[in-house]
C-alpha positions, 0 to 999 in steps of 0.5 A: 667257875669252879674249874677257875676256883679248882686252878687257882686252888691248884697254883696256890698249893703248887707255890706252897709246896715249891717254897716250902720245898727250899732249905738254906744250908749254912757252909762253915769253912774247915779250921785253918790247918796249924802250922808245921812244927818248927825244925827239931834243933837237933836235926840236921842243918841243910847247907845249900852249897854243901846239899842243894846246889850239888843236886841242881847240878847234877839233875837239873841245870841242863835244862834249868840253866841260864837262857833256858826254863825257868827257873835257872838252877845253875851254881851262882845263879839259883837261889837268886832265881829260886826267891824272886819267882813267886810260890817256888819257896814257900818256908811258912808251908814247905809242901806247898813250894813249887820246887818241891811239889815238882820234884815229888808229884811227877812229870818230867822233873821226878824222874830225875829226882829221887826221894832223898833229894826230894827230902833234903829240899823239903828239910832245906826249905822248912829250915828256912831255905838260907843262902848256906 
């Protein structure tokens, strides 16, 4: 009889202890980020067939070129391609665009690509990446 009381003593003190073990912790998600400052109006415009087209040209459209992986970066033919594939512009956070992020973080694409090229597609892309 008392072995039974002990046990039942026991598993009530073993709940107790295992409730009173729980904890909730309440996650608050970090503040949205601002948004980026809107370009200097005196900064430099970027001019896509004066700047960016010539890059594509010259680093990428060998193997961006039409029939070949996406997108196409070929003269004529890249800022139609560049603006109907999803995430590649993104002029609202341009560190996000995937052209960008592909030219800066590595891979097969950054080593033909060197900073400045990398800077004025960043600048193109924040200034609102026009047809230009």
């Amino acid at each position: 009889m008392q072995s039974r009381t002990f046990n039942k003593l026991m598993t009530i003190i073993f709940v107790l202890f295992l409730f009173s073990s729980c904890t909730s912790d309440f996650i608050v998600p970090d503040p949205p980020a601002p948004p980026p400052a809107p370009p200097s109006p005196n900064e430099n415009k970027i001019s896509y067939a004066g700047e960016i087209q010539p890059i594509f040209t010259a680093k990428c459209s060998f193997c961006h070129g039409v029939g070949a992986t996406p997108p196409v970066l070929v003269s004529g033919k890249s800022y139609q391609s560049l603006m109907t594939m999803p995430g590649q512009i993104d002029t609202v956070t341009p560190g996000n665009s995937i052209l960008y992020k592909k030219m800066v973080t590595g891979g097969s694409m950054a080593q033909y690509c060197n900073k400045a090229n990398a800077d004025s597609v960043y600048k193109w892309i924040r200034q609102g990446a026009k047809n230009n």
